[in-house]
C-alpha positions as CSV (number, residue, x, y, z in Angstrom):
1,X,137.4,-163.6,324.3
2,X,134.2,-164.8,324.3
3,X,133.6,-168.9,323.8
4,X,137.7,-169.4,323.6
5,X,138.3,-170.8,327.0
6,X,140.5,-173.5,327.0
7,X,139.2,-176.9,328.1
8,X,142.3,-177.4,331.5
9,X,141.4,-174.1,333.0
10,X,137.9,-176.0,333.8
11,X,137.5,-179.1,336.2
12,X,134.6,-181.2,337.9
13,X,135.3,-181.8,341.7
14,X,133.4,-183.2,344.5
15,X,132.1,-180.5,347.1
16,X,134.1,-179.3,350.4
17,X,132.4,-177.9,353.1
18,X,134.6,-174.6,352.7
19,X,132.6,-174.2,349.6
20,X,128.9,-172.8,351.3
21,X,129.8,-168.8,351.0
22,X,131.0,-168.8,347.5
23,X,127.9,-171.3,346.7
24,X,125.7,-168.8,348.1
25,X,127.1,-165.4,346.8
26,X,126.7,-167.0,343.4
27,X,123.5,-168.5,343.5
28,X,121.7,-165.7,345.7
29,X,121.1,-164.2,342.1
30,X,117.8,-163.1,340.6
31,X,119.1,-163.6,337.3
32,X,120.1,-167.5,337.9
33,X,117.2,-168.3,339.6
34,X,115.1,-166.8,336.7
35,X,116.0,-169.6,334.9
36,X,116.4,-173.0,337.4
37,X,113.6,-174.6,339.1
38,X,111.5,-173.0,342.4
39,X,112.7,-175.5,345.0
40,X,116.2,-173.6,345.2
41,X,115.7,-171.6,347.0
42,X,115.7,-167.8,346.6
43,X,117.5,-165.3,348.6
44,X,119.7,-167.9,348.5
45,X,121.3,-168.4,352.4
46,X,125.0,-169.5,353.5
47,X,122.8,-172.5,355.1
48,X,120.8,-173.4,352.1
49,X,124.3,-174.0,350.9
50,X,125.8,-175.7,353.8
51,X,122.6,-177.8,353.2
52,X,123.4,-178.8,349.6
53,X,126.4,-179.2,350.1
54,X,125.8,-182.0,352.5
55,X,123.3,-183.6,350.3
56,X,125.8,-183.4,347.9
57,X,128.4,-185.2,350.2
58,X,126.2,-188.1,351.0
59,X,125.7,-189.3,347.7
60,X,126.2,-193.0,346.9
61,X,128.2,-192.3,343.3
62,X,129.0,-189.2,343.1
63,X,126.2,-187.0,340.7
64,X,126.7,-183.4,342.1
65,X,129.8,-181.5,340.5
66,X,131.5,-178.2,341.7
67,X,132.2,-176.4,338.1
68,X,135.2,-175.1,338.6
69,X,137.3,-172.8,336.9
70,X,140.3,-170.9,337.2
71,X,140.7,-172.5,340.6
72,X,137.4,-170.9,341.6
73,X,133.9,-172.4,342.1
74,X,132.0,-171.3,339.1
75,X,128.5,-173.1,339.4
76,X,127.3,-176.2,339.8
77,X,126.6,-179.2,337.0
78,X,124.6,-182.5,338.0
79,X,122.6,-185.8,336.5
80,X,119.7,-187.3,338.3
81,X,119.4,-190.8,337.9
82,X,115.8,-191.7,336.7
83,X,114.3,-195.3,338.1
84,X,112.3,-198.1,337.3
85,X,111.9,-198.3,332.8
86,X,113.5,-195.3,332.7
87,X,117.3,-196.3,335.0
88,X,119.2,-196.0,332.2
89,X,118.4,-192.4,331.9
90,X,119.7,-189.4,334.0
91,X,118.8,-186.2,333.9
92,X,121.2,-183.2,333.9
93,X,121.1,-179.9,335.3
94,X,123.1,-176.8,336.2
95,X,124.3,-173.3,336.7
96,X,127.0,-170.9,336.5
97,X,127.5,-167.8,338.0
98,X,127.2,-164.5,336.5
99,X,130.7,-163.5,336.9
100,X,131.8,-166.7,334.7
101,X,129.3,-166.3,331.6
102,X,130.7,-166.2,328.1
103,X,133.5,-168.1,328.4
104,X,132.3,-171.9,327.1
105,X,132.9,-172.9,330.9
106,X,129.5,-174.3,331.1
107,X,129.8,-175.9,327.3
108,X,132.6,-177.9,328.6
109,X,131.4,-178.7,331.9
110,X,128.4,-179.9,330.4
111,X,130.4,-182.2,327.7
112,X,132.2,-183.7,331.0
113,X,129.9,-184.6,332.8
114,X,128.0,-186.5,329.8
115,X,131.0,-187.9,329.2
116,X,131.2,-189.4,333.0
117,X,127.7,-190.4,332.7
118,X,127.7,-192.2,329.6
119,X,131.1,-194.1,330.7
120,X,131.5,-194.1,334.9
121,X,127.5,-194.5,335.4
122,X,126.7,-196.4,331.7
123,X,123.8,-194.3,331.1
124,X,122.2,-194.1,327.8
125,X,120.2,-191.1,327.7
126,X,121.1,-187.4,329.2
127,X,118.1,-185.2,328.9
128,X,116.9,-181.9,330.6
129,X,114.4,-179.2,329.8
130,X,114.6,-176.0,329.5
131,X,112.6,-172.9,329.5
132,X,112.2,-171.4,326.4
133,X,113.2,-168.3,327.1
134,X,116.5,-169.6,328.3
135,X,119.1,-169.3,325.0
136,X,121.8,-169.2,326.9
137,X,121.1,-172.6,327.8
138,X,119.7,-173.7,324.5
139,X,123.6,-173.0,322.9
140,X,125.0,-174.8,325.7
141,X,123.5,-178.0,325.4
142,X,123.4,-177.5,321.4
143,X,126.9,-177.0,321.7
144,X,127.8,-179.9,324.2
145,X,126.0,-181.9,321.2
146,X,122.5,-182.2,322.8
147,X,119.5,-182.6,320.4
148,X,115.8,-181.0,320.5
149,X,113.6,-183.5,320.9
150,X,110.6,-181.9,321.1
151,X,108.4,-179.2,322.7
152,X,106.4,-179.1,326.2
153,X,103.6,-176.4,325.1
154,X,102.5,-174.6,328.0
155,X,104.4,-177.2,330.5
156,X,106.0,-175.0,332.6
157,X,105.3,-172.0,335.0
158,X,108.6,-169.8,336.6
159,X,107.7,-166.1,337.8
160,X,103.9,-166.8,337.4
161,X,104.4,-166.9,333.9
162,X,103.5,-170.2,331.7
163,X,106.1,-171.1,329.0
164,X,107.5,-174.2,327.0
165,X,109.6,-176.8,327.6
166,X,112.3,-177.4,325.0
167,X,113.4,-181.0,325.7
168,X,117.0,-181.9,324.9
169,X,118.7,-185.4,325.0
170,X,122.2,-186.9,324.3
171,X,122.3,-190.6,323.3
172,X,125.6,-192.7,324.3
173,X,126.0,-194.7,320.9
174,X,126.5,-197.9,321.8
C-alpha cells in the first residue's frame, strides 16, 4: 500500500545510545549514500554512528530526529540552523532506509519536523537542495508542501559526476 501509511505509526524522537547498530545497518547503504552529501561517511561503521549519535545528544535545542516508524528507527530527519542575515533560516536534511521506502514515512516526517521548526524554533524559511537525479526526494518535499525555487546548474558533484541543484523552500506564513 504504497503512500497510505497512516500519520501515528510515525514519530520524531531524540537519539539513545542503543540506537548506533541499527543507524549503521541502514545507512552503510550504497544506495543512500548515492544521494546525501560525502562527509557521511561510507562504509558506514557502528562508530561513525556511535559518533553521530553523540553529536546528536549534545545539541543545545534539539535539531537531529530519529524517524521512527513502527517502533523501529527508520532514518534520520534534521534542520540546520543558518547564522548571521540568514538565522531565521534552517536548513533540512534527511534519510530513510531502504527497507522503509514507499510508505509516505519520510513525507510525514518531513511535514513534522517543518512544523517544529516553524513553531518550537520560529523559523521562517526551510530550504534544502537536492540532486537532480534524486525524485524520490523531489515528491517528498513537493509533497510535504515545499516549493522549487530555482536551479543550481552544474552546482554539485556526488560519484565524480557534476549535476544540479534543485533548491526547495517552505515559508512559515506569518
Amino acid at each position: 500500500m504504497k503512500g497510505n501509511t497512516h500519520p501515528t505509526n510515525i514519530r520524531l524522537r531524540p537519539f539513545r545510545e542503543e540506537d548506533a547498530p541499527v543507524l549503521a545497518r541502514l545507512l552503510n547503504n550504497k544506495k543512500i549514500w548515492n544521494n546525501i552529501r560525502d562527509f557521511v561517511p561510507h562504509p558506514y561503521s557502528e562508530q561513525d554512528a556511535r559518533d553521530f549519535i553523540l553529536i546528536c545528544r549534545k545539541e543545545d535545542s534539539q535539531y537531529t530526529f530519529v524517524v521512527e516508524y513502527e517502533g523501529q528507527l527508520a532514518g534520520v530527519v534534521g534542520l540546520v540552523p543558518q547564522k548571521d542575515v540568514y538565522r531565521i533560516s534552517a536548513e533540512i536534511g534527511y534519510w530513510l532506509g531502504e527497507p522503509f521506502w514507499g510508505k509516505g514515512i519520510m513525507t510525514e516526517a518531513v511535514k513534522r519536523m517543518v512544523d517544529y521548526g516553524f513553531n518550537h524554533l520560529n523559523l521562517i524559511r526551510i530550504f534544502t537542495g537536492v540532486f537532480d537525479y534524486n525524485k524520490g526526494s523531489q515528491r517528498v518535499l513537493e509533497k510535504a508542501g515545499f516549493q522549487l525555487e530555482c536551479t543550481f546548474r552544474k552546482a554539485l558533484i556526488k560519484n565524480g559526476v557534476v549535476c544540479d541543484e534543485y533548491r526547495y523552500s517552505r515559508i512559515n506564513v506569518l
